[in-house]
N, C-alpha and C positions, 0 to 999 in steps of 0.2 A: 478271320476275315471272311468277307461272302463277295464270291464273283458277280459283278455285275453284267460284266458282256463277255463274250468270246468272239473269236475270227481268226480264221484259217489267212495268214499271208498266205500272195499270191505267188503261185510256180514255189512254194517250197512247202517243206515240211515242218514248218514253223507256226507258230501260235499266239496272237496276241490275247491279254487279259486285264479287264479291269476290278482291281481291288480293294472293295472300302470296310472300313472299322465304323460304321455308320457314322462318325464324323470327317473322316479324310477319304480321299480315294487316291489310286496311283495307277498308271498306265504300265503293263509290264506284257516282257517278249518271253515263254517260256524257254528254257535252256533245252538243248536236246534230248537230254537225260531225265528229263521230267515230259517229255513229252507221253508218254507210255500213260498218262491221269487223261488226256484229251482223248486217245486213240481206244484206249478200255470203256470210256463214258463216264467214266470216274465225277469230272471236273466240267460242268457245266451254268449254266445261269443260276444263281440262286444256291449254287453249293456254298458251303462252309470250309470253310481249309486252314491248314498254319503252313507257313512258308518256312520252312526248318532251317533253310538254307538261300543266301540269294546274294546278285553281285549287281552292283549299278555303274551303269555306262553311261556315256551320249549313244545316241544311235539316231543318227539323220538331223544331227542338230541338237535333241532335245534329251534330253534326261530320262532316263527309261532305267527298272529295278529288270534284273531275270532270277527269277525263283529259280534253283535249279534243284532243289529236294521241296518237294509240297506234299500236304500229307491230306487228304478229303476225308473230313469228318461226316459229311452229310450232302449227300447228292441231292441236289436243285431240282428246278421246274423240270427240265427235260427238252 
């Protein structure tokens, strides 16, 4: 899959991400334990990833996936 956007939620240490297979896309919250791909530079725009691991919730209503094992094949734009 390749990230389309990133963002830092506000007042935590938390991480949103969007994920498309170039037909679908999906909105997802990094799990804390995966957060280490954001903080290294790993997991950027334009990266490449496989989501090893993930678990889907509501969160504020809507339906959100959180990868919590991602694996960065190819770092993005920057």
């Amino acid at each position: 899959m390749q990230c389309l956007h990133t963002k830092v939620l506000e007042g935590k240490d938390r991480f949103r991400i969007v994920l498309s297979d170039s037909k679908h896309f999906v909105q997802c919250i990094l799990a804390t334990q995966a957060n280490h791909v954001m903080h290294d530079g790993q997991l950027q725009r334009g990266s490449i990833v496989r989501v090893r691991q993930c678990q889907a919730q509501s969160h504020k209503g809507k339906k959100c996936v959180f990868p919590q094992r991602v694996r960065v094949y190819c770092q993005g734009l920057g």
